[in-house]
C-alpha positions as CSV (number, residue, x, y, z in Angstrom):
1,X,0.0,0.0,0.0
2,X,0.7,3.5,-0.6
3,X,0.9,6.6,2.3
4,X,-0.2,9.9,1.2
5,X,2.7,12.5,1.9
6,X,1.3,15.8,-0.2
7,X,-1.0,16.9,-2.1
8,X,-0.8,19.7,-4.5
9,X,-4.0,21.6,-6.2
10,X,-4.8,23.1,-9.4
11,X,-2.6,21.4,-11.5
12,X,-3.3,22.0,-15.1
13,X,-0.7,19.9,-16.7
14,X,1.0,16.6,-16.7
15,X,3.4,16.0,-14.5
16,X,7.0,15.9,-15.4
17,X,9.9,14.2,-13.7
18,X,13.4,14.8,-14.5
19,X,16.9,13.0,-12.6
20,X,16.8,16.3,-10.1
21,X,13.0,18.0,-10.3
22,X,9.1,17.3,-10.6
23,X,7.5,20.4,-12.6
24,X,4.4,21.1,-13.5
25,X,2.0,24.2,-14.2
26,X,-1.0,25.4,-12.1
27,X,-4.1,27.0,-13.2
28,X,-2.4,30.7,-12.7
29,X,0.0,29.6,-15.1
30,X,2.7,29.8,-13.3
31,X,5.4,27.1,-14.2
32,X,6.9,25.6,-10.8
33,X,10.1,23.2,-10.3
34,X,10.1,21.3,-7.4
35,X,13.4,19.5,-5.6
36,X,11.8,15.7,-6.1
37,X,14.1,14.6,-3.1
38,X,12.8,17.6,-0.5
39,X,9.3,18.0,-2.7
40,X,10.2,21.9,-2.0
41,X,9.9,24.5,-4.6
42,X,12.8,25.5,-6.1
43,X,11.7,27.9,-8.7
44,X,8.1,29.1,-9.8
45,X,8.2,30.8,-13.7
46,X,4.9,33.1,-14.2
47,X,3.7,32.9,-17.9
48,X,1.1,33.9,-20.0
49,X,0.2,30.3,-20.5
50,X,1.2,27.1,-19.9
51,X,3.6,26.7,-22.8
52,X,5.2,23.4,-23.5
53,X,9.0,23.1,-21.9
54,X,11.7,20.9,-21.3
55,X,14.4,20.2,-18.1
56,X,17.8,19.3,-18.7
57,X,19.9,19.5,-15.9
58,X,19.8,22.6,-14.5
59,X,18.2,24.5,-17.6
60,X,15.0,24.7,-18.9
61,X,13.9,25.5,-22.2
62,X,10.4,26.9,-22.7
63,X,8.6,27.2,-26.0
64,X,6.5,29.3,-27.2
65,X,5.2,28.4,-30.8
66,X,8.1,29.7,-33.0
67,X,10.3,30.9,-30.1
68,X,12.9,28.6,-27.6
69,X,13.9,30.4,-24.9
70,X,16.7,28.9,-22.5
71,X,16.2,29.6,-19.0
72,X,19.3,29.3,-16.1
73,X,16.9,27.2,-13.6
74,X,19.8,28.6,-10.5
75,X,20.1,32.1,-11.1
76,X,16.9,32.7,-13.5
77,X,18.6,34.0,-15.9
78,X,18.1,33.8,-19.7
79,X,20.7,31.8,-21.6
80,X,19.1,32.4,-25.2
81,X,16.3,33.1,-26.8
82,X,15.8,33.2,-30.7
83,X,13.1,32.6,-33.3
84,X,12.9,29.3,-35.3
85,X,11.4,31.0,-38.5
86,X,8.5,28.3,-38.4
87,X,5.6,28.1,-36.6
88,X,6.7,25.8,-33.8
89,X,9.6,24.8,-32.4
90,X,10.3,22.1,-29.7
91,X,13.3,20.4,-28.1
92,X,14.7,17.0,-28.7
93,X,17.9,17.4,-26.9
94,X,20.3,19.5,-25.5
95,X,21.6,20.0,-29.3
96,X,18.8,19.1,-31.2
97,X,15.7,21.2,-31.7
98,X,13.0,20.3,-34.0
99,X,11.3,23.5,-36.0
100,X,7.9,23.1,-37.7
101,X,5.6,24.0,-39.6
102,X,2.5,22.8,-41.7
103,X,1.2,24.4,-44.7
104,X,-2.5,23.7,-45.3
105,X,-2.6,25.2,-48.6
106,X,0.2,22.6,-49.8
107,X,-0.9,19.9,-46.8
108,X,2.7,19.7,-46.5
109,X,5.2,19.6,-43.2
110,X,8.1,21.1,-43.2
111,X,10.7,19.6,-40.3
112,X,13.7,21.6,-40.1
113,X,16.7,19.8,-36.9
114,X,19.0,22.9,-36.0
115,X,21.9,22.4,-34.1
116,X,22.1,24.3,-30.7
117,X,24.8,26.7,-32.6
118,X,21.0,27.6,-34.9
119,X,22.4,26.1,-38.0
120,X,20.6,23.9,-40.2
121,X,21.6,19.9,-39.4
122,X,18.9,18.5,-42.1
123,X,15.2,19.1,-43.7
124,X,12.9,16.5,-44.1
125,X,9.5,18.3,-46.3
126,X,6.5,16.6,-47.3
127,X,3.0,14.5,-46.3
128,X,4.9,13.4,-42.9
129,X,4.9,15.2,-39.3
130,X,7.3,14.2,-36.3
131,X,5.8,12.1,-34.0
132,X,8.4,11.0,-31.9
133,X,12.0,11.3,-31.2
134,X,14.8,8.5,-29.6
135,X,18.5,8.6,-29.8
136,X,19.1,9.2,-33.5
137,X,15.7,8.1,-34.8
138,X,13.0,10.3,-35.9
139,X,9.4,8.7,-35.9
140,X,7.3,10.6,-38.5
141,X,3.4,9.9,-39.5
142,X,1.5,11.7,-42.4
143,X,-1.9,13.1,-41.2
144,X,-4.0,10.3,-42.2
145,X,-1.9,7.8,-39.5
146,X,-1.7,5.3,-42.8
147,X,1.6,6.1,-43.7
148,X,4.7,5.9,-41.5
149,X,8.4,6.6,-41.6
150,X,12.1,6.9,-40.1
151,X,14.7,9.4,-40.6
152,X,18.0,9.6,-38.6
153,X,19.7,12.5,-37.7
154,X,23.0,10.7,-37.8
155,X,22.7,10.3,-41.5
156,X,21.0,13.3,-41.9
157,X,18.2,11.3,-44.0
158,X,15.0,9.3,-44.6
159,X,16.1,5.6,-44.1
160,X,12.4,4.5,-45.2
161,X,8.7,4.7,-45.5
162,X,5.5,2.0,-45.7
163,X,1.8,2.4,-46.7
164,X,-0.4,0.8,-43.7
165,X,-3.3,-1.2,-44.1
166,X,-4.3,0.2,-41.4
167,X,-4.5,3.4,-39.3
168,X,-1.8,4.3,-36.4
169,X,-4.0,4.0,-33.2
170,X,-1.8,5.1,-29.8
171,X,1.9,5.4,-29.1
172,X,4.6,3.8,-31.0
173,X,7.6,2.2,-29.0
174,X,10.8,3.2,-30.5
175,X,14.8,2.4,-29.6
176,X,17.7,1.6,-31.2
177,X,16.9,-1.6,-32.9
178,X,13.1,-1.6,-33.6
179,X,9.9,0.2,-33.7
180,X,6.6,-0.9,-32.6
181,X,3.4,0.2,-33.8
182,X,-0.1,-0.6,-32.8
183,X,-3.1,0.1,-35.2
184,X,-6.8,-0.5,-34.9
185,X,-6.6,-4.1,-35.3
186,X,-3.0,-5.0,-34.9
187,X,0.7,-4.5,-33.5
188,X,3.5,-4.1,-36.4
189,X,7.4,-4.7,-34.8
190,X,9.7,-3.1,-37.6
191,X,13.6,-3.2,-37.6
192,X,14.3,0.2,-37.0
193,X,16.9,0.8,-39.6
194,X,15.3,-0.8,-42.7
195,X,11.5,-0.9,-42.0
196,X,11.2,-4.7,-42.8
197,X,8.6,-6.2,-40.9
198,X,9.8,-8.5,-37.9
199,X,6.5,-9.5,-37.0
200,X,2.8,-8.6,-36.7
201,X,0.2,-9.6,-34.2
202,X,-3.5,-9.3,-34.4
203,X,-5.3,-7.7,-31.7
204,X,-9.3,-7.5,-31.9
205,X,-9.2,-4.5,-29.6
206,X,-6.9,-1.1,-29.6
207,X,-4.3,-1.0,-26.8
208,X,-1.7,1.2,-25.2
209,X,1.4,-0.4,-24.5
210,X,4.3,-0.4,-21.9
211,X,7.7,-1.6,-22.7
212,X,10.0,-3.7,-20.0
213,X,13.0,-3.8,-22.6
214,X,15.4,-6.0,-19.9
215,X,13.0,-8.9,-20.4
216,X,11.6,-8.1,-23.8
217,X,8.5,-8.1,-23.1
218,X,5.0,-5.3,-23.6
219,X,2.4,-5.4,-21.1
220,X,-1.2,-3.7,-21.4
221,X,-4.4,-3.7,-19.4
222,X,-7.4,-2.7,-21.2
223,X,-10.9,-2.7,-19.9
224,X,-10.4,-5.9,-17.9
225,X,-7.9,-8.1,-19.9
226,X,-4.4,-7.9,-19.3
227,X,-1.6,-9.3,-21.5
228,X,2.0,-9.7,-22.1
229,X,3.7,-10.2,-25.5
230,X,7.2,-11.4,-26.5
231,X,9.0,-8.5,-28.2
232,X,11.4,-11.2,-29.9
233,X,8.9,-13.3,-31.3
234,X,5.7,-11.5,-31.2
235,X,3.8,-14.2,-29.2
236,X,1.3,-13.8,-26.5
237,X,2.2,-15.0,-23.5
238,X,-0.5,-14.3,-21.3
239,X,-4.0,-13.1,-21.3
240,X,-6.1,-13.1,-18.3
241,X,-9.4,-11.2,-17.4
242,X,-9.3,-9.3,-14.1
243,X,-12.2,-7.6,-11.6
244,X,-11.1,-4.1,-13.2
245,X,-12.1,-1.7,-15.9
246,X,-8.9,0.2,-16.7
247,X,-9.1,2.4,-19.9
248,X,-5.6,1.0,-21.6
249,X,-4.0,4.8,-21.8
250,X,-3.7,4.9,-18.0
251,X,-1.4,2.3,-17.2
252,X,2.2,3.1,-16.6
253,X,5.0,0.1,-16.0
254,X,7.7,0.2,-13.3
255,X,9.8,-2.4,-11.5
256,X,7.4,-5.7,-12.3
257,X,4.3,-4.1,-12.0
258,X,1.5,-2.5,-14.2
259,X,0.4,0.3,-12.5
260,X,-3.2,1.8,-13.6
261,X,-6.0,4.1,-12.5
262,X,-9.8,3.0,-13.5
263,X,-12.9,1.8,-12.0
264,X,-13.2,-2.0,-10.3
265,X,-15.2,-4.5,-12.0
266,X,-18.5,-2.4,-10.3
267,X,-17.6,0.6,-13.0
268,X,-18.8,2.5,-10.3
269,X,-15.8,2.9,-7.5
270,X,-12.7,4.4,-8.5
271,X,-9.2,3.2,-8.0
272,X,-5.4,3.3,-8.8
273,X,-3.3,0.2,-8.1
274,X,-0.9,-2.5,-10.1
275,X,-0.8,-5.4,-11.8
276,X,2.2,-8.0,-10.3
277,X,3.4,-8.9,-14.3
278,X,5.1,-12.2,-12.9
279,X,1.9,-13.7,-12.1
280,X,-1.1,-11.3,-14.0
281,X,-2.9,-10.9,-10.3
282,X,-3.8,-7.6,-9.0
283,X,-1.5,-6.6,-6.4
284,X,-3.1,-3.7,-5.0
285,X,-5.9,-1.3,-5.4
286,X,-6.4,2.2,-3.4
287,X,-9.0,5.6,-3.8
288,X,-8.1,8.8,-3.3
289,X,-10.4,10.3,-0.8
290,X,-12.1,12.9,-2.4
291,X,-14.4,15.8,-0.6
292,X,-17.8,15.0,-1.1
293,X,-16.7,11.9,-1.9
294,X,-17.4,9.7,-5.3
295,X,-19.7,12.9,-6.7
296,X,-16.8,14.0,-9.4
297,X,-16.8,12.6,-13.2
298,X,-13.9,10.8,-15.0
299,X,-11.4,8.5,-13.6
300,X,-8.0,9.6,-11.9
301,X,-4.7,10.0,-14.6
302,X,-2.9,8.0,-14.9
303,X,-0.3,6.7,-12.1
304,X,3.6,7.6,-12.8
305,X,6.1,5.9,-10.6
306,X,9.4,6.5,-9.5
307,X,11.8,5.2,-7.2
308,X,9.6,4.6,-4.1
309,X,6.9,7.5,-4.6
310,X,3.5,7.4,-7.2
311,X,2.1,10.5,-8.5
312,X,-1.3,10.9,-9.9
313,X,-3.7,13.4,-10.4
314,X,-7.9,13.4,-9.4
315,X,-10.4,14.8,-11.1
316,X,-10.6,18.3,-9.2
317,X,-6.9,18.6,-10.8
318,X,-5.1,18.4,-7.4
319,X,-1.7,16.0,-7.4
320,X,-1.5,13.6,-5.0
321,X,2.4,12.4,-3.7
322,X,2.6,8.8,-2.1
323,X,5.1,7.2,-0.7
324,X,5.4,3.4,-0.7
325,X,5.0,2.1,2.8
326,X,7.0,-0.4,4.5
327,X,10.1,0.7,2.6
């Protein structure tokens, strides 16, 4: 079981954890850093808006459509700031920034990688948008989610691009030797590098999936079933029904269990807890006391955890810190 040890309100976006902070923004938009160890507030940034941002280290880079700014988290002092010349712009690493735009009249994307000197590295222009970014590898999707591609920014190219049969439905798994990606009726593993198709497993329902790369294996829990798949060979390993109804999106993976937020098998009383993966039996389940209890709509976020604490977010916005106890 889990031990409540704070509680924050008016959260307005998702949480993010970094190696040294938690940050988040609240409903003044106001952008705060917390020390994760302490849980006390190092810095608190007031915007105009809650603008999407990144943390590396001790700097944080905030952008703001077409402008990156790059914020000195210590002294709050401004590193840079400069204009991508596109209509968005957004961080892939501490070198790598991603500038964007899409031209409706053309239904065209441009992707522009600049260095963090603001030179070009490489363009890729055309039908595909960036979807996701890991180590070298660029995961791009054109705005039907039927066609799919990889670039690197190593090589400074496209290394290939398929037609589906089917539509893109959730969020791909990427690394350096393959790329997984679920549609509406099935899961597609690709090598990474050539696009040839490793394997491809049909699934009569969609699914959000969580990765445990040291025993190459993906886990999901949707509605009530949960299952584990063989990322080597593609083959289901288990499938069992459980007492829960768990919306697949809200499940997060950590350390042999499947944590999720849902309802129990009632659809009525809501809960967060995990799924053991070693033996597909519910390990736990908790509920956030609410005030005025169960009267709220929607189910809690979904659970993120991290070393020995679990953060998740109610309904009334409010982020709740626990501590694992016994530990």
């Amino acid at each position: 079981m889990w031990h409540l040890i704070n509680s924050i309100v008016n959260v307005i976006s998702d949480l993010k954890i970094s190696d040294y902070y938690l940050s988040f923004y609240t409903s003044d938009y106001k952008l705060h850093i917390i020390d994760k160890s302490t849980l006390f507030e190092i810095k608190a940034f007031q915007f105009e808006r809650d603008s999407n941002y990144s943390l590396f280290d001790d700097k944080l880079y905030l952008s703001n459509d077409n402008e990156l700014c790059i914020v000195d988290i210590g002294n709050n002092s401004i590193l840079d700031k400069f204009d991508s010349r596109k209509q968005y712009i957004e961080v892939l690493t501490e070198k790598l920034y991603l500038a964007s735009s899409y031209i409706r009249s053309e239904k065209k994307y441009e992707n522009l990688i600049i260095g963090s000197d603001k030179q070009p590295v490489f363009e890729l222009n055309g039908e595909f948008g960036v979807n996701k970014y890991y180590n070298q590898y660029l995961f791009l999707i054109n705005r039907e989610n039927n066609k799919i591609s990889v670039a690197s920014t190593k090589k400074k190219r496209k290394l290939w691009e398929t037609t589906l049969v089917d539509k893109v439905n959730g969020s791909a798994i990427i690394n350096n030797d393959y790329l997984i990606v679920p549609l509406f009726q099935s899961l597609i593993k690709f090598e990474i590098k050539t696009g040839n198709i490793l394997w491809k497993l049909d699934i009569p329902h969609t699914s959000d999936f969580n990765i445990n790369e040291l025993e190459s294996k993906l886990y999901s829990l949707n509605t009530n079933t949960f299952e584990i798949i063989d990322i080597e060979t593609g083959a289901r390993e288990m499938q069992k029904e459980l007492d829960l109804q768990i919306p697949a999106h809200l499940t997060y993976y950590a350390d042999g269990y499947l944590y999720f937020s849902g309802y129990k098998g009632d659809r009525v009383t809501r809960i967060f807890g995990a799924v053991d993966v070693s033996t597909g039996e519910v390990a736990f389940t908790q509920s956030i006391e609410m005030p005025h209890g169960e009267t709220y709509r929607g189910t809690y976020d979904r659970p993120t955890v991290v070393g020995n604490r679990l953060y998740i977010r109610d309904q009334l916005k409010t982020l709740h810190i626990y501590e694992r106890q016994g530990v």
